[in-house]
C-alpha positions as CSV (number, residue, x, y, z in Angstrom):
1,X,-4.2,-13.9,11.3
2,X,-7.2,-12.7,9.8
3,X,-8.4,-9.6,7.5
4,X,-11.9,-9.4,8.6
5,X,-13.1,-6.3,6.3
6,X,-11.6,-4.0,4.5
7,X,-12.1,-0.3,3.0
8,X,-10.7,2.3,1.3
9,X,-11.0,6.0,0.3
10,X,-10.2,8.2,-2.5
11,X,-10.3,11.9,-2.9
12,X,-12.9,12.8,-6.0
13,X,-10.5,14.9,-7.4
14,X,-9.1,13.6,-10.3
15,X,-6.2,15.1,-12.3
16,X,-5.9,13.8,-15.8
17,X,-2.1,13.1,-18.1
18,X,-3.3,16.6,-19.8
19,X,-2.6,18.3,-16.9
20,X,1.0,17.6,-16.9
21,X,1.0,18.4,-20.7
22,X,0.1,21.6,-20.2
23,X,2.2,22.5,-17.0
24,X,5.4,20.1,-18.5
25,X,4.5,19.8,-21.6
26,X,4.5,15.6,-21.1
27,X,2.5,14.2,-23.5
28,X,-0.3,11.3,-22.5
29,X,1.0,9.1,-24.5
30,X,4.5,9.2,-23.2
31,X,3.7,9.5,-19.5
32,X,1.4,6.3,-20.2
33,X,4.2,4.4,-22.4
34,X,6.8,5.0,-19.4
35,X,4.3,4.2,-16.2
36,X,0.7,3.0,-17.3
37,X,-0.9,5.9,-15.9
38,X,-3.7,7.7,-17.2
39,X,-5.2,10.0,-14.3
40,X,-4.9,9.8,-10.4
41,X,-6.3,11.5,-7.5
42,X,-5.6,14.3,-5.3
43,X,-6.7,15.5,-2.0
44,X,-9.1,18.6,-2.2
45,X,-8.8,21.4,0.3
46,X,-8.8,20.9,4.1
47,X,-8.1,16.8,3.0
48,X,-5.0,15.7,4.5
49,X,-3.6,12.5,5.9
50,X,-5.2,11.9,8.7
51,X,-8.4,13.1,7.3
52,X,-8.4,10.4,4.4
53,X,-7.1,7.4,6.9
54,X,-10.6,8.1,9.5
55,X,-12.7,8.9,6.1
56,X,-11.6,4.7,5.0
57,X,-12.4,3.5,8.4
58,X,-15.8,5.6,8.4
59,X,-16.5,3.2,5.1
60,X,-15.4,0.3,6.8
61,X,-17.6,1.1,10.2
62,X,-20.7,0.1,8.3
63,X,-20.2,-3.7,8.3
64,X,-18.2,-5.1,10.5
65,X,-18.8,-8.3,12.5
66,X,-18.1,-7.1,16.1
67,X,-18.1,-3.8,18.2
68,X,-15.7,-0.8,17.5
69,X,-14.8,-1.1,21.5
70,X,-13.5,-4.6,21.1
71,X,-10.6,-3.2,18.7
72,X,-7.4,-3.7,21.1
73,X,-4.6,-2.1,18.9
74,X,-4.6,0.3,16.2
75,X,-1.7,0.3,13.8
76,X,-0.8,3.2,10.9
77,X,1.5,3.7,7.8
78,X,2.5,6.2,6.1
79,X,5.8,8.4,4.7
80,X,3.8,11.1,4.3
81,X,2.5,12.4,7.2
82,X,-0.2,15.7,8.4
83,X,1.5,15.7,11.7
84,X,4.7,14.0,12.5
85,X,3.5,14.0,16.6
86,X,0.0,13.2,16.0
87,X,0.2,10.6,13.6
88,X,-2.6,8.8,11.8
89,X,-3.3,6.2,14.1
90,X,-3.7,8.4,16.7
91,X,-6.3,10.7,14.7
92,X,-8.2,7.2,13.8
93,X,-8.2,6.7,18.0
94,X,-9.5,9.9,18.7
95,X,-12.5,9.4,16.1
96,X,-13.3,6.1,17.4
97,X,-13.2,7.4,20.9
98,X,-11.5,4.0,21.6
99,X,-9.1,4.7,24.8
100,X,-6.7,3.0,26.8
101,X,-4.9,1.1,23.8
102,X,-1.7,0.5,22.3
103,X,-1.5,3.5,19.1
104,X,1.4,2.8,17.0
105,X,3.0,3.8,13.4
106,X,5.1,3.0,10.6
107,X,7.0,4.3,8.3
108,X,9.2,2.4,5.7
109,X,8.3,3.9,2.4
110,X,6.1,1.9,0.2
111,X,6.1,-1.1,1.9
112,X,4.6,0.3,5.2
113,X,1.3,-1.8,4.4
114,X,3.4,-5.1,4.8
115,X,5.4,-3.5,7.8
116,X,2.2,-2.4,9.4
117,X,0.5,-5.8,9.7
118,X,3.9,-7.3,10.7
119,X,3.8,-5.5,13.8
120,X,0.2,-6.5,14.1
121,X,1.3,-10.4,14.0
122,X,4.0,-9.3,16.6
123,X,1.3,-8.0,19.5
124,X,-0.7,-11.1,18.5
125,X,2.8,-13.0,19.2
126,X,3.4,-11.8,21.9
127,X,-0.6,-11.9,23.5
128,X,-0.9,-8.2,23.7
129,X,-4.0,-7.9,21.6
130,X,-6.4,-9.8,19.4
131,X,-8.3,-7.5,17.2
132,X,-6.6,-4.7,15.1
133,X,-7.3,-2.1,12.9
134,X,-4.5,-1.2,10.4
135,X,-4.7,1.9,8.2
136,X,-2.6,3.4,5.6
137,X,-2.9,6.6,4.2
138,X,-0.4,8.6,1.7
139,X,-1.0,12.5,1.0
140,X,1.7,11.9,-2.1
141,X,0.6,15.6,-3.7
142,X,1.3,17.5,-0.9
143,X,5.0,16.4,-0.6
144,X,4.7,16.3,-4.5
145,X,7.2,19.0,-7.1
146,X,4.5,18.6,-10.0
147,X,6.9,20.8,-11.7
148,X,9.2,18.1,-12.0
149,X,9.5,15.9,-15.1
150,X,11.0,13.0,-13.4
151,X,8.7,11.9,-10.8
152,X,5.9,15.0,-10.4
153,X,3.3,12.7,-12.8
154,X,3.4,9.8,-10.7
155,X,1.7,10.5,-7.6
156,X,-1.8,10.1,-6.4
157,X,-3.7,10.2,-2.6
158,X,-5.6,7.4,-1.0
159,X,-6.4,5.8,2.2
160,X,-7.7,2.2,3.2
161,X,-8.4,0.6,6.7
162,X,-8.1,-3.3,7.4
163,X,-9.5,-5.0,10.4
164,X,-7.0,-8.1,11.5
165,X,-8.2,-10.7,14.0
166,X,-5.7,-13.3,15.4
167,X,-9.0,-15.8,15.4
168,X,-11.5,-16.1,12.4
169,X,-14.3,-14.0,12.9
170,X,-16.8,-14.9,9.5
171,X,-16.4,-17.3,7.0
172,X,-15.4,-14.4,4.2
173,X,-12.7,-13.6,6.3
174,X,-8.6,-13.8,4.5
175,X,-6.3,-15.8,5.5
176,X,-2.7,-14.4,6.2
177,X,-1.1,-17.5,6.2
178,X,2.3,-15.9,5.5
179,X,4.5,-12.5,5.6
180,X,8.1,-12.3,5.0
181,X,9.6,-8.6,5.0
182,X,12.9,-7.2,4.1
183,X,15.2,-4.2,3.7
184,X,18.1,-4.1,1.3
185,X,18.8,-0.8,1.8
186,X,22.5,-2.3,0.9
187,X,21.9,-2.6,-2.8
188,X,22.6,0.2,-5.5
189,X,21.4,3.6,-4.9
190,X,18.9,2.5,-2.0
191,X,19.9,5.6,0.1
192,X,19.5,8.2,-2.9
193,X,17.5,6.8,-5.2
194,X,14.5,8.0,-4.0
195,X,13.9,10.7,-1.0
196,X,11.6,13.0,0.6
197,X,13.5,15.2,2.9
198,X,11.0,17.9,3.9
199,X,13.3,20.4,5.3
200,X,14.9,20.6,1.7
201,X,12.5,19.9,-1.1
202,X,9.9,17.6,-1.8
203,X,10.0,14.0,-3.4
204,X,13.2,13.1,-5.2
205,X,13.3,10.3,-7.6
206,X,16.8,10.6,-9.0
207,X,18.1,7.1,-9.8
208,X,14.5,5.8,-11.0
209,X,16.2,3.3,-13.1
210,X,17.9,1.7,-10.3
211,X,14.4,1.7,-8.5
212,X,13.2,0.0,-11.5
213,X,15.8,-2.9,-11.3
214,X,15.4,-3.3,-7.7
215,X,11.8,-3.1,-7.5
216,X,12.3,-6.2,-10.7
217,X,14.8,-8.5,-8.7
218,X,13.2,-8.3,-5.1
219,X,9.4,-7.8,-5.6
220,X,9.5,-11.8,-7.6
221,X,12.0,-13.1,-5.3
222,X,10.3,-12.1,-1.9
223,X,6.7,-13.8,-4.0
224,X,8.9,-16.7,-4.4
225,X,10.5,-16.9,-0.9
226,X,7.0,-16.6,0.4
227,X,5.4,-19.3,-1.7
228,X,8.6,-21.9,-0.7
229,X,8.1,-21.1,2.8
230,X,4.3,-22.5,2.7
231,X,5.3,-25.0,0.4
232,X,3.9,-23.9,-2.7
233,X,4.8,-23.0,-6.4
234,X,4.2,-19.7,-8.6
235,X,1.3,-22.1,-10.4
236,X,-0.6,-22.1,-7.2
237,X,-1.3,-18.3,-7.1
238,X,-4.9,-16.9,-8.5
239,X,-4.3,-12.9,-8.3
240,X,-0.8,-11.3,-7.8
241,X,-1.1,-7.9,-6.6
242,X,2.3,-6.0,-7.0
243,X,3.1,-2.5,-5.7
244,X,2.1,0.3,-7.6
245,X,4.6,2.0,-8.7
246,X,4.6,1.3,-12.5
247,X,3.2,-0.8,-14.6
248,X,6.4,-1.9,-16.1
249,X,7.8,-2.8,-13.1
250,X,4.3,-5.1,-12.3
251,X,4.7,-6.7,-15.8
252,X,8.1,-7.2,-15.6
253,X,7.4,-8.8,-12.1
254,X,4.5,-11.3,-13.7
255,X,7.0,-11.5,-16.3
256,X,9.9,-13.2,-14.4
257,X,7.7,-15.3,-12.2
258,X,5.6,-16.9,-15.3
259,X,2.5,-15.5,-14.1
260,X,-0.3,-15.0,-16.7
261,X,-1.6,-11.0,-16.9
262,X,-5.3,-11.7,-16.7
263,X,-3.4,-13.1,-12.7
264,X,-2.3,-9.4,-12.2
265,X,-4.1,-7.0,-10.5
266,X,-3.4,-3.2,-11.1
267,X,-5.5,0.4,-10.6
268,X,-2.4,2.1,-11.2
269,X,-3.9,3.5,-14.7
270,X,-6.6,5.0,-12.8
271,X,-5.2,6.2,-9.1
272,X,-1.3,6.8,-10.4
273,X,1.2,5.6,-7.2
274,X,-0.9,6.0,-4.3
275,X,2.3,5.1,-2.2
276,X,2.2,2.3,0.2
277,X,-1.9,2.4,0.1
278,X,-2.2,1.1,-3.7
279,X,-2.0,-2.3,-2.3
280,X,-4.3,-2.5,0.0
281,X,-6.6,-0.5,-2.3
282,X,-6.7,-2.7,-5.2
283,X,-7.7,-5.8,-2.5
284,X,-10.7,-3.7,-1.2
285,X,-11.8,-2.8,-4.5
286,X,-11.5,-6.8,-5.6
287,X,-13.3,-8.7,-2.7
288,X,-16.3,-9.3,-4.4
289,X,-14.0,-11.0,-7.4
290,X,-11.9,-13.2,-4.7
291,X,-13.2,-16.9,-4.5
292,X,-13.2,-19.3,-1.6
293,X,-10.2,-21.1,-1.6
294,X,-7.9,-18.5,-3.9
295,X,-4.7,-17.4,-2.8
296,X,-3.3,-13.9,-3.3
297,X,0.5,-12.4,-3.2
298,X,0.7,-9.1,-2.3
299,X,4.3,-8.0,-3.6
300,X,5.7,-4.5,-2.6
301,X,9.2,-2.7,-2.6
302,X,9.5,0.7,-1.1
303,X,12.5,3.6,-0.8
304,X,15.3,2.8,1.1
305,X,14.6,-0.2,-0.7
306,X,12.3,-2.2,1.8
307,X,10.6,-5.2,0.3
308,X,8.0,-7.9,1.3
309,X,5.4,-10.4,0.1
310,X,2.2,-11.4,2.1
311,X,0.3,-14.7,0.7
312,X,-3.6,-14.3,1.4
313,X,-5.8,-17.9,1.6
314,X,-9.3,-16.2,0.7
């Protein structure tokens, strides 16, 4: 498989640690200390889920290296949705007035993106298309308690759309040369850890250490697993782009694997956890870094404790 382009979106609102100061009485410098983060973003009025997801495939409309109409399936993720009947992908269908196509979505916390172009490589698989477009979009603030000192300061909003051909289109076109996915909803607190139950209250984040050791066993063992299975070592990765959920967990990550920082990728300090879009964020905003023959991990570990790695050939 291929990414052929990629885009994203962010809202222009942009909330800053001070905020939280004021309304928790957090300081900067311990919300920073504890996460990394310095500011993230937030959807203004009328901005919702769906909204953001066809505002990054507007952005990636204006280059792309074959017609709209030849896009055969259109895949979304997201645990936070506008409309749990109309999803996304459906909204993203109805813009591009693209009919008569299979319309699915995904939901498996933060590692969705993974997930998402998982079931992409299963209709190519199976025959059942050849060009898809995969977007992700997470409303985080409007599930959000900002009120609350665990977890409120963490979230930010974001969207970003991928086009995936099972052929190469362009010679700038990635590679997927690998995915391997997971759930280990098994281990610790996987069930309670972290939850967003709409009918009771917004997100949860009880157990947030037992995230944090979770996120720090599977998130380098799935890189690894991913690496082995293409016969490769840790040495042979340029850029590792973890999750972002907290820059402790990413350094911790880098940390076990013997990866260099100046190999890590991270917008975290700027965009806060933009849920399971921060990924595919940080790889839109670095394509014009990315060199021919590179190779990229994406690492990512979700609630309910889903997990994955993705190894990108650029």
């Amino acid at each position: 498989m291929y990414i052929n382009r990629i885009s994203h979106y962010l809202p222009t609102h942009v909330v800053d640690n001070e905020y939280f100061t004021e309304l928790n009485d957090l300081s900067s410098e311990w919300i920073v200390e504890r996460t990394g983060i310095r500011e993230r973003r937030k959807a203004g009025e009328g901005e919702n889920t769906n909204t953001m997801a066809i505002a990054a495939v507007e952005a990636l409309q204006a280059n792309i290296p074959y017609s709209k109409n030849e896009i055969d399936l259109i895949v979304g993720a997201t645990y936070t949705p506008y409309d749990t009947i109309v999803s996304l992908a459906h909204a993203v269908q109805h813009y591009l007035d693209i009919p008569d196509i299979p319309v699915v979505s995904v939901s498996s916390a933060c590692s969705s993106l993974l997930n998402a172009i998982e079931l992409v490589e299963g209709y190519f698989a199976m025959n059942k298309a050849s060009r898809a477009l995969v977007i992700v979009a997470d409303h985080n603030t409007a599930y959000n308690n900002e009120k609350d000192t665990m977890s409120g300061h963490l979230w930010g909003d974001g969207a970003a759309a991928m086009l995936i051909s099972k052929e190469r289109q362009t010679d700038s076109d990635l590679f997927i040369r690998k995915i391997i996915t997971g759930g280990a909803a098994t281990s610790g607190k996987a069930i309670e850890a972290v939850v967003l139950r709409p009918n009771e209250r917004g997100v949860v984040m009880p157990y947030g250490r037992d995230v944090f050791q979770n996120a720090c066993t599977y998130m380098p063992k799935v890189s690894q697993q991913v690496l082995e299975a293409c016969g490769l070592g840790v040495a042979d990765i340029d850029y590792l782009i973890p999750h972002q959920a907290n820059h402790r967990i990413s350094l911790n990550v880098i940390n076990t694997l013997g990866i260099p920082e100046e190999k890590l990728l991270s917008n975290i300090q700027r965009l806060g956890n933009t849920g399971c879009v921060g990924c595919a964020i940080l790889l839109s905003e670095n394509m014009e870094r990315f060199q021919k023959g590179e190779r990229l991990v994406i690492t990512v570990f979700g609630g309910g404790y889903s997990y994955g790695a993705m190894l990108i050939e650029v």
